[in-house]
KENUSE-791033 format. One record per residue (C-alpha): x, z negated, y negated. Coordinates in nm, 3 decimals, decimal comma. Each point is the difference from the previous one (the first is absolute). Layout:
! KENUSE-791033
x  z  y
X  Z  Y .
...
! end
This chain:
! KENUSE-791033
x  z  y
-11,756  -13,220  6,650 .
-0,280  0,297  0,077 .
-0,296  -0,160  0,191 .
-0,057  0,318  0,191 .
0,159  0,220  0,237 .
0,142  0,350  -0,050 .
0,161  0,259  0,196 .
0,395  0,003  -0,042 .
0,206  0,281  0,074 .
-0,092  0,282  0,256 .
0,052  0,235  -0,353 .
0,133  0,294  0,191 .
-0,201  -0,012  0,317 .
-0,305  -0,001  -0,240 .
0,083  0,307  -0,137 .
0,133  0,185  0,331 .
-0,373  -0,082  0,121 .
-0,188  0,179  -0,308 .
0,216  0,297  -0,017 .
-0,106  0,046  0,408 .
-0,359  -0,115  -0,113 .
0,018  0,279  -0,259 .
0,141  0,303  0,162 .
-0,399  0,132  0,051 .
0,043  0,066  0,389 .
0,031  -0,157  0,306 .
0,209  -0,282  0,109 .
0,132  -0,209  0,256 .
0,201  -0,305  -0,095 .
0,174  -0,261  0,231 .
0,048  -0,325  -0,243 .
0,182  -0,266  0,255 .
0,190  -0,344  -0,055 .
-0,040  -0,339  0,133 .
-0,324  -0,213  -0,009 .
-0,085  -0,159  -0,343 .
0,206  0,238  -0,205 .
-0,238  0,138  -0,169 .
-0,116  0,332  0,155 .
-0,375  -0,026  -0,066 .
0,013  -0,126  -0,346 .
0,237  0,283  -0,129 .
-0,269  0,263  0,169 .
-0,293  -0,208  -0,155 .
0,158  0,029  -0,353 .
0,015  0,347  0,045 .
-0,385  0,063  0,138 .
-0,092  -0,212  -0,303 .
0,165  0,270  -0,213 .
-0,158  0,262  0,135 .
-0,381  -0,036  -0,020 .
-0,054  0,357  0,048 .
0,085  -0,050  0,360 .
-0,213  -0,146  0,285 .
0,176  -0,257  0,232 .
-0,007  -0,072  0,385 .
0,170  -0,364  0,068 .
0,071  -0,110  0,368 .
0,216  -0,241  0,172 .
0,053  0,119  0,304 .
-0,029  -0,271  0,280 .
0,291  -0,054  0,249 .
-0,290  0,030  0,295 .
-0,155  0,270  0,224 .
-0,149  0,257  -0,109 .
-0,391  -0,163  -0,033 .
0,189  -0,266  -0,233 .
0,136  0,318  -0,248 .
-0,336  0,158  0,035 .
-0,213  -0,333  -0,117 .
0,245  -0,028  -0,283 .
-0,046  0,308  -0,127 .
-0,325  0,002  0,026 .
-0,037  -0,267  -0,181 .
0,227  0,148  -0,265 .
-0,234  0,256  -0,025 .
-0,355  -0,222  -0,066 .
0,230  -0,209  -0,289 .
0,131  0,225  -0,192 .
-0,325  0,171  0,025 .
0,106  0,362  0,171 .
-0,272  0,243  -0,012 .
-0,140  -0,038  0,331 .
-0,160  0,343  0,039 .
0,352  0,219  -0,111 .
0,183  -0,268  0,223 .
-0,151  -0,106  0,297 .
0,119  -0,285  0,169 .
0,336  0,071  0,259 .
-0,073  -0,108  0,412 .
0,342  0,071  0,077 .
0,412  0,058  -0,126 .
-0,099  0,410  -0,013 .
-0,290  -0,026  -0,264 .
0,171  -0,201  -0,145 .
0,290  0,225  -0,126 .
-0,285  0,239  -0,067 .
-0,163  -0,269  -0,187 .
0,360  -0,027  -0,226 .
0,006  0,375  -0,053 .
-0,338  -0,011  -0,123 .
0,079  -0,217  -0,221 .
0,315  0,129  -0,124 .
-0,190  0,321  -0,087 .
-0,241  -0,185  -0,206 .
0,281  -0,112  -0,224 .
0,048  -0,371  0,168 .
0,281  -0,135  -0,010 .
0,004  -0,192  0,359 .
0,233  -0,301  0,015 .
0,081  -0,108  0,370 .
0,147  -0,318  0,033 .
0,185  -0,143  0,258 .
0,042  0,321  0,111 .
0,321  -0,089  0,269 .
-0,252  -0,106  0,228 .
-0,117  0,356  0,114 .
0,356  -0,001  0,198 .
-0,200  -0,210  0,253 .
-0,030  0,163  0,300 .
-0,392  -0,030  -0,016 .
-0,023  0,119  -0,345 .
0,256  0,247  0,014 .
-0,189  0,347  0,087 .
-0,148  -0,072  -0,378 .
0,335  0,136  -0,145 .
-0,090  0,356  0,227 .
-0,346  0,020  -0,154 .
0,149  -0,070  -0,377 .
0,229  0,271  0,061 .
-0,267  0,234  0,061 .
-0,194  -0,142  -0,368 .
0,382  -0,012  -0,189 .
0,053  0,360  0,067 .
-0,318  0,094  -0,098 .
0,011  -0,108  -0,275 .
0,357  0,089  -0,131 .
-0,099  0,367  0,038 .
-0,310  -0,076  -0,210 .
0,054  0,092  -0,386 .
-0,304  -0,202  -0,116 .
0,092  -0,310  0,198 .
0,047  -0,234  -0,294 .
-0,017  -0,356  0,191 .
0,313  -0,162  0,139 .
0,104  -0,276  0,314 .
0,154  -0,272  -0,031 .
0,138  -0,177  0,297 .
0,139  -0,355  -0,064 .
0,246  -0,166  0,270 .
0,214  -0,312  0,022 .
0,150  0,048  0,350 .
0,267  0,246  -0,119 .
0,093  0,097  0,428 .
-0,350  0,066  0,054 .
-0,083  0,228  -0,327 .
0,345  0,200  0,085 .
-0,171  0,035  0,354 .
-0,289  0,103  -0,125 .
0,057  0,270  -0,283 .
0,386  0,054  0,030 .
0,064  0,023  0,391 .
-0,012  0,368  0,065 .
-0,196  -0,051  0,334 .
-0,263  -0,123  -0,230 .
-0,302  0,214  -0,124 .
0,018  -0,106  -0,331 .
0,395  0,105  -0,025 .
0,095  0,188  -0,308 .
-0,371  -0,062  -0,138 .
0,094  -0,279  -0,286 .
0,040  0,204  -0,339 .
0,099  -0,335  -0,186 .
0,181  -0,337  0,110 .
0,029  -0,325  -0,182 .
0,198  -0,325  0,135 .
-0,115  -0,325  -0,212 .
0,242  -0,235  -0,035 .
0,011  -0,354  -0,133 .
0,031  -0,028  -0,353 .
0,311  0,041  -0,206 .
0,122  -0,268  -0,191 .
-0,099  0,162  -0,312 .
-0,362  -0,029  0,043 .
0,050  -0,356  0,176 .
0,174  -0,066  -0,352 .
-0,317  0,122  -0,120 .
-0,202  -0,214  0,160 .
0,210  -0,320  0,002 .
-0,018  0,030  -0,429 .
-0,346  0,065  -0,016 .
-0,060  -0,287  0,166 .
0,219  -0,250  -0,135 .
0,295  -0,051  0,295 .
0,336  -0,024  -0,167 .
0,202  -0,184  0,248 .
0,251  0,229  0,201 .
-0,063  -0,237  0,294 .
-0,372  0,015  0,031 .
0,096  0,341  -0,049 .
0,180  -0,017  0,350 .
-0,227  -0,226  0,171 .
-0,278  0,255  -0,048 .
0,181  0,285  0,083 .
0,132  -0,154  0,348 .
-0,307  -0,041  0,044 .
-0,199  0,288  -0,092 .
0,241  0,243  -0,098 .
-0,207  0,293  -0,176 .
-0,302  -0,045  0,165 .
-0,265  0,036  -0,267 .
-0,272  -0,179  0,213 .
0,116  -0,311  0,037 .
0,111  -0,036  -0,362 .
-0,371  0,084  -0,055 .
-0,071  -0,343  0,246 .
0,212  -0,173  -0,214 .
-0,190  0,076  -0,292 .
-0,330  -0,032  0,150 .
0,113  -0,369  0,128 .
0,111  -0,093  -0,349 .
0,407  -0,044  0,060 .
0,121  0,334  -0,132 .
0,143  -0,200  -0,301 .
0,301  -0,163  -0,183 .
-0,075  -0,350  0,190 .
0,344  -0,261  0,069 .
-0,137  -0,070  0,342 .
-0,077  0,361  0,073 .
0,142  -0,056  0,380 .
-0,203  -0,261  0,164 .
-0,310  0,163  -0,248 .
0,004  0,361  0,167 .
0,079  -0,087  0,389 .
-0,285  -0,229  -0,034 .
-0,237  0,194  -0,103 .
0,103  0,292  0,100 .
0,086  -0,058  0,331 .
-0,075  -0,422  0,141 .
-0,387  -0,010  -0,138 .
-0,254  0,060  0,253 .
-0,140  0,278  -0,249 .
0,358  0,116  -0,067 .
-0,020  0,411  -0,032 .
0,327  0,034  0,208 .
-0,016  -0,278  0,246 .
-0,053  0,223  0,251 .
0,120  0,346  -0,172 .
0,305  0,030  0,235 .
-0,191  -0,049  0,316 .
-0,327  0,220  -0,087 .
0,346  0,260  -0,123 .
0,142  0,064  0,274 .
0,192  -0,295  0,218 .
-0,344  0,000  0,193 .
0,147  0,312  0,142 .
0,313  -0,097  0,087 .
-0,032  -0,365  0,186 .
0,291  -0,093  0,237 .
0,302  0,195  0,052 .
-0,033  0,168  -0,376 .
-0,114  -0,297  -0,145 .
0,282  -0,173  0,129 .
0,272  0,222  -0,121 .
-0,145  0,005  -0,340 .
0,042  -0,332  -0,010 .
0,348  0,010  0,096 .
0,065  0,244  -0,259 .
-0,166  -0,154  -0,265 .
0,180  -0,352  0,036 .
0,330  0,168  -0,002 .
-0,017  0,239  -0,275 .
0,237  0,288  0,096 .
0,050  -0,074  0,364 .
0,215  0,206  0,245 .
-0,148  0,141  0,335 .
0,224  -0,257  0,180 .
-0,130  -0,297  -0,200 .
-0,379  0,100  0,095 .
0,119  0,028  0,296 .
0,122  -0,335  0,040 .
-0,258  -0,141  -0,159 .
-0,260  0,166  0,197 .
0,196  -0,115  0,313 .
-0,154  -0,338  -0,052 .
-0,362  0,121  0,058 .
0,049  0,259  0,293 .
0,320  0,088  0,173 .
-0,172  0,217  0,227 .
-0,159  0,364  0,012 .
-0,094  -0,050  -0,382 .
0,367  -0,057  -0,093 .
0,092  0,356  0,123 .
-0,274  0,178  -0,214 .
0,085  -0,181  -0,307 .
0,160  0,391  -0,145 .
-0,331  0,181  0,057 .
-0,182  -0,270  -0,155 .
0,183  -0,009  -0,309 .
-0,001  0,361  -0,044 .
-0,434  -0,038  -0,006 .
0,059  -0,227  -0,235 .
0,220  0,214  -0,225 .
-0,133  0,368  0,105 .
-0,336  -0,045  0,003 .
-0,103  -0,288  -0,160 .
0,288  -0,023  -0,277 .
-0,025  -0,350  -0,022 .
0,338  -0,040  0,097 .
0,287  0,214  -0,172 .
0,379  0,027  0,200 .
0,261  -0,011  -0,279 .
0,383  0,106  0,048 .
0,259  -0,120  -0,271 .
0,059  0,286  -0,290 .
0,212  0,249  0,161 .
-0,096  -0,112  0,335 .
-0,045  0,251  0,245 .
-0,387  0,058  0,168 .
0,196  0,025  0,352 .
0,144  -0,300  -0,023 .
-0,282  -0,315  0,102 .
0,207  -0,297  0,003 .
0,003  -0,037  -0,336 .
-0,352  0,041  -0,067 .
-0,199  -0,285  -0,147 .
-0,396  -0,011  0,094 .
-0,204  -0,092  -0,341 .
-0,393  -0,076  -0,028 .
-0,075  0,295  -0,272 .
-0,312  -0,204  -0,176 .
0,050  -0,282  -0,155 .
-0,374  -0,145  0,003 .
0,096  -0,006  0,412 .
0,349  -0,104  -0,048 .
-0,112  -0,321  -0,220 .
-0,328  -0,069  0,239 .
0,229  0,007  0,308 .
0,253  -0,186  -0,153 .
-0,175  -0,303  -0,158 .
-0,400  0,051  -0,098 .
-0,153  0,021  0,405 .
0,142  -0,299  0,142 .
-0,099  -0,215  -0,292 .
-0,317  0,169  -0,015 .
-0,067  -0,143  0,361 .
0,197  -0,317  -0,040 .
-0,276  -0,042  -0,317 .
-0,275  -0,052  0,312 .
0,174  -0,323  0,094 .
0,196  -0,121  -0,313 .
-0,094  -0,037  -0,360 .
-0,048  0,367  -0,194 .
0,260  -0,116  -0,298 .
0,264  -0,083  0,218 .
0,013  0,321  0,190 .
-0,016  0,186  -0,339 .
0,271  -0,169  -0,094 .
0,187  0,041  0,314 .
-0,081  0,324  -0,049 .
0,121  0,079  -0,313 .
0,303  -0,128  0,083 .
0,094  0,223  0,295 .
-0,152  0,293  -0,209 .
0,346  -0,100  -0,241 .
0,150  0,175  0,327 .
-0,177  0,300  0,008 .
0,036  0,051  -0,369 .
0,364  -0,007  0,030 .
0,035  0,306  0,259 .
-0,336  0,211  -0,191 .
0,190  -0,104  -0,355 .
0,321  0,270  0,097 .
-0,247  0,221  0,102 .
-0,210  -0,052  -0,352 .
0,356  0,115  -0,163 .
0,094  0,306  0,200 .
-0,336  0,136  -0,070 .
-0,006  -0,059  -0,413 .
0,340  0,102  -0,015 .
-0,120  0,335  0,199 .
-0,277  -0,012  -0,258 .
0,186  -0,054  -0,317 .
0,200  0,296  0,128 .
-0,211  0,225  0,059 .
-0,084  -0,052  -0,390 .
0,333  0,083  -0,115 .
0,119  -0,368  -0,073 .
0,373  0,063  -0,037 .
0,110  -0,369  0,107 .
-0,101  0,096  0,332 .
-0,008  0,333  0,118 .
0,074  0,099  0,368 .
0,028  0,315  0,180 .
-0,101  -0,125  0,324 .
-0,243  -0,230  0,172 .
0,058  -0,379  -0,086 .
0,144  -0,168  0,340 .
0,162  -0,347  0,142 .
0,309  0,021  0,205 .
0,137  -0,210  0,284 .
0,229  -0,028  0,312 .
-0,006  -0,063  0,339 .
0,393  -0,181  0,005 .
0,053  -0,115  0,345 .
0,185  -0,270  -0,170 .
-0,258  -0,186  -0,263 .
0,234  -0,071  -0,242 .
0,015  0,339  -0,074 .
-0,332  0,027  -0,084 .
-0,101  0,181  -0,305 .
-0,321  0,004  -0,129 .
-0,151  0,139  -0,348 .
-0,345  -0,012  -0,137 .
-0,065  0,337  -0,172 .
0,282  0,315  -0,097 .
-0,087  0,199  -0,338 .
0,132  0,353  0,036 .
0,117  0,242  -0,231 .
0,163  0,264  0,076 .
0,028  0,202  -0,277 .
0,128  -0,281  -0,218 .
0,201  -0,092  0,249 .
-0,137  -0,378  0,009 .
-0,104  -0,248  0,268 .
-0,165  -0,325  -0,076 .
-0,011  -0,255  0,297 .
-0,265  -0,250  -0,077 .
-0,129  -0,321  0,132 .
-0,355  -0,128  -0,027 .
-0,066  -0,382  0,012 .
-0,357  -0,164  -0,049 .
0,171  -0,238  -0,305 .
0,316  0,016  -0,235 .
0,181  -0,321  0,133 .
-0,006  0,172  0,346 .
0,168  0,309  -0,184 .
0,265  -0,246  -0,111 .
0,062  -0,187  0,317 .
0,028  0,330  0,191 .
0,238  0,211  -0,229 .
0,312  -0,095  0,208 .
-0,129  0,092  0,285 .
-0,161  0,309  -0,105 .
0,337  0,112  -0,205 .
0,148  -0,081  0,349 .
-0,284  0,297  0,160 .
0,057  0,227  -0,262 .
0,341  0,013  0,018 .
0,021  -0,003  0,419 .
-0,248  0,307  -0,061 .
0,198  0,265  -0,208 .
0,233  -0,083  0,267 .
-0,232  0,163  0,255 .
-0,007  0,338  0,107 .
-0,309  0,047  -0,152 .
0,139  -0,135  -0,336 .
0,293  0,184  0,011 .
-0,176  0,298  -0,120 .
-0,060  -0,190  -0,329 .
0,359  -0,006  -0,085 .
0,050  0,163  -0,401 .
-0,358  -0,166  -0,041 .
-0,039  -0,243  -0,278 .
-0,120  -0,292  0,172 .
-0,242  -0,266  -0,170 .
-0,189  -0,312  0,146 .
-0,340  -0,059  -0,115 .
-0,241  -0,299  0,096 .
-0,406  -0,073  -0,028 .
-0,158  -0,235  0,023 .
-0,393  -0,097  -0,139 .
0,087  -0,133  -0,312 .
0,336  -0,118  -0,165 .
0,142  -0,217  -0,224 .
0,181  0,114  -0,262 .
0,303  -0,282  0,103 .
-0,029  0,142  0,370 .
0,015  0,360  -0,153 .
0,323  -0,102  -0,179 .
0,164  -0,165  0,277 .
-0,062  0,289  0,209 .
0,130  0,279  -0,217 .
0,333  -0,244  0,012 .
0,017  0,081  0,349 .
-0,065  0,396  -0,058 .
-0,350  0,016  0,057 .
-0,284  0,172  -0,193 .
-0,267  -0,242  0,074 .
-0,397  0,081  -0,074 .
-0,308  -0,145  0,042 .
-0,283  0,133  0,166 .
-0,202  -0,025  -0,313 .
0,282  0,197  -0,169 .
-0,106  0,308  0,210 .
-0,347  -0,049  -0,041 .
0,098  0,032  -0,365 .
0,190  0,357  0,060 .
-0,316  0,120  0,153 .
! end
């Protein structure tokens, strides 16, 4: 097991950055993904590689302007800017000037946070940056860059992509970060000694491919092969009163959305793939009044704007057609603290800490369940996209499901592998353990079967038709009794292996 951390992954954003580091002219480059992903770190690795270039670091405040000003400033007197070529900025204008000047100096200036100029009091900035940014693309010995680094994806389209925006059109280069692939969480998972397909899981419902808080893992000492791995990381990462991510989800973002949005996330996240009638009901029992009516507009901030909320049809399902939508919470660090890791957090104020962990691991086994089909449909994606011929697909990975208005006809199905040019469709089912795979293959034969019945299945008629299951790990007696019934069977760790 290594006894220090690395950086996994991030191979081909790493080199997109140095070949726009390299071109030997000016730049303007919008990096954006969520919080934690790693935005910063993949620009520092890059400034460390490139010594011949003076850097400009700020984190830009979500204040008014005096608050962007003071941090700046400050920027300036610690990175130790030449005071007499840069004087300090007194308001948003000199301040673009200040980037320009800086930018023709050869600095590359990194501006962080940068979705908070779409406030309304910081937003005549992005007129005064225009002004610098075209000044400096017409400049042939302009040799410095800008970076601008967001993690409100709304508000940095708003910003640089609305075209009633002065910086429209002004972005020569683009890069979305997003969470790690399982190769490089493979990566990481070897070097440090975790074998087990289900710790596997638990982290990644968890923390998905967020490199930052596998690096709190680390630093607290429980990113290791360890048989009580559960109880070890929510404890210290989260139910400690030093715990890094105690209060990561609050200082994130929920303080921004108490009450009504708060409350629908909720809803969401304790029923995993919920129709807009079940919120609905379910938010019936806090407010039937005014609220109740505005429960559309609200969603659609959370899933517009904020994408922390995704609306998902069944494969083949038509975008017109809402009553068969099903509302999901997209991260999984804020569908597992919604769904099991806050209200043992508080109920640890009152009651001892190891019983709440443990109550808390064991509505996490929940949570795992619903993020472990998701863990599937994106390695299978991944495995395809690398040529593995046991599962290629010509389109997007997707559930289906009915809305029968008699429930016995009901037909549900975890995950449909497509191809097309083969001429194949695999229906698969996902199930946390391989005695659940057992004890549901009558009724899942039952779904399969009701399905190709379907209008939508019909299409698959002349297809050869095969029935694959996953679970973390298998047995090889479970395997056997499961290709008895028709099924390829694999275990998570068995993709992990293909990788």
């Amino acid at each position: 097991m290594t006894a220090t951390w690395d950086f996994y992954g991030r191979r081909a954003e790493e080199a997109e950055l140095r070949k726009i580091a390299d071109r030997g002219r000016w730049f303007f480059c919008e990096i954006s993904g969520r919080r934690r992903i790693g935005k910063t770190t993949l620009v520092n690795r890059l400034l460390d590689r490139t010594k011949d270039k003076k850097i400009f670091y700020v984190q830009i405040p979500d204040s008014d302007p005096s608050g962007v000003l003071k941090s700046v400033n400050d920027a300036l007197e610690d990175l130790d800017v030449p005071r007499a070529d840069f004087p300090l900025p007194r308001d948003l204008q000199q301040f673009a000037k200040l980037i320009g000047r800086l930018a023709a100096k050869e600095y590359f200036v990194v501006l962080d946070e940068f979705q908070y100029f779409h406030r309304k009091a910081l937003y005549p900035f992005c007129s005064y940056l225009q002004s610098e940014v075209d000044r400096l693309r017409s400049r042939r010995d302009a040799t410095g860059g800008l970076f601008v680094l967001g993690s409100i994806h709304n508000e940095m389209m708003a910003v640089l992509e609305d075209r009633r925006s002065p910086l429209f059109n002004r972005v020569t280069d683009r890069l979305e970060i997003r969470h790690l692939d399982f190769a490089a969480l493979k990566e990481m998972w070897l070097a440090h000694g975790i074998m087990d397909p289900y710790q596997h899981l638990f982290l990644w419902s968890l923390f998905e491919g967020i490199p930052k808080f596998y690096r709190d893992c680390f630093e607290q000492g429980v990113l290791r092969r360890d048989p009580h791995y559960r109880e070890t990381i929510l404890r210290e990462l989260f139910f400690k009163g030093s715990s890094p991510l105690r209060t990561e989800a609050d200082n994130w973002f929920l303080n921004e959305f108490r009450g009504r949005y708060e409350s629908l996330l909720k809803i969401i996240a304790a029923n995993d793939g919920c129709s807009h009638a079940r919120i609905m009901e379910e938010y019936s029992k806090i407010d039937s009044g005014t609220e109740l009516r505005q429960i559309g507009g609200y969603l659609s901030v959370l899933e517009s704007k904020f994408q922390i909320i995704q609306r998902r049809l069944p494969v083949f399902g038509s975008k017109g057609v809402s009553r068969k939508s099903r509302y999901y919470v997209v991260d999984n660090f804020l569908s597992s603290w919604l769904g099991a890791i806050e209200r043992q957090i508080k109920a640890a104020r009152v009651r001892p800490m190891d019983v709440c962990v443990k109550t808390c691991s064991q509505r996490l086994e929940t949570v795992e369940g619903h993020a472990f089909e998701k863990m599937v449909r994106l390695i299978l994606e991944e495995l395809s996209r690398k040529g593995d011929e046991k599962f290629q697909i010509t389109s997007r990975i997707e559930g289906y499901w009915n809305r029968p208005e008699n429930l016995s006809r009901n037909v549900e199905i975890d995950l449909l592998l497509v191809n097309d040019d083969a001429k194949t469709l695999r229906i698969v089912t996902c199930k946390r353990s391989g005695d659940q795979l057992l004890r549901d293959r009558a009724d899942f034969d039952g779904h399969a079967a009701a399905f190709l019945r379907t209008q939508e299945g019909a299409r698959f008629s002349g297809y050869a038709i095969e029935k694959m299951a996953f679970a973390p790990a298998l047995a090889a007696g479970t395997k056997k009794k499961l290709a008895e019934g028709g099924y390829q069977a694999f275990g998570f760790d068995e993709l992990l292996d293909d990788l």
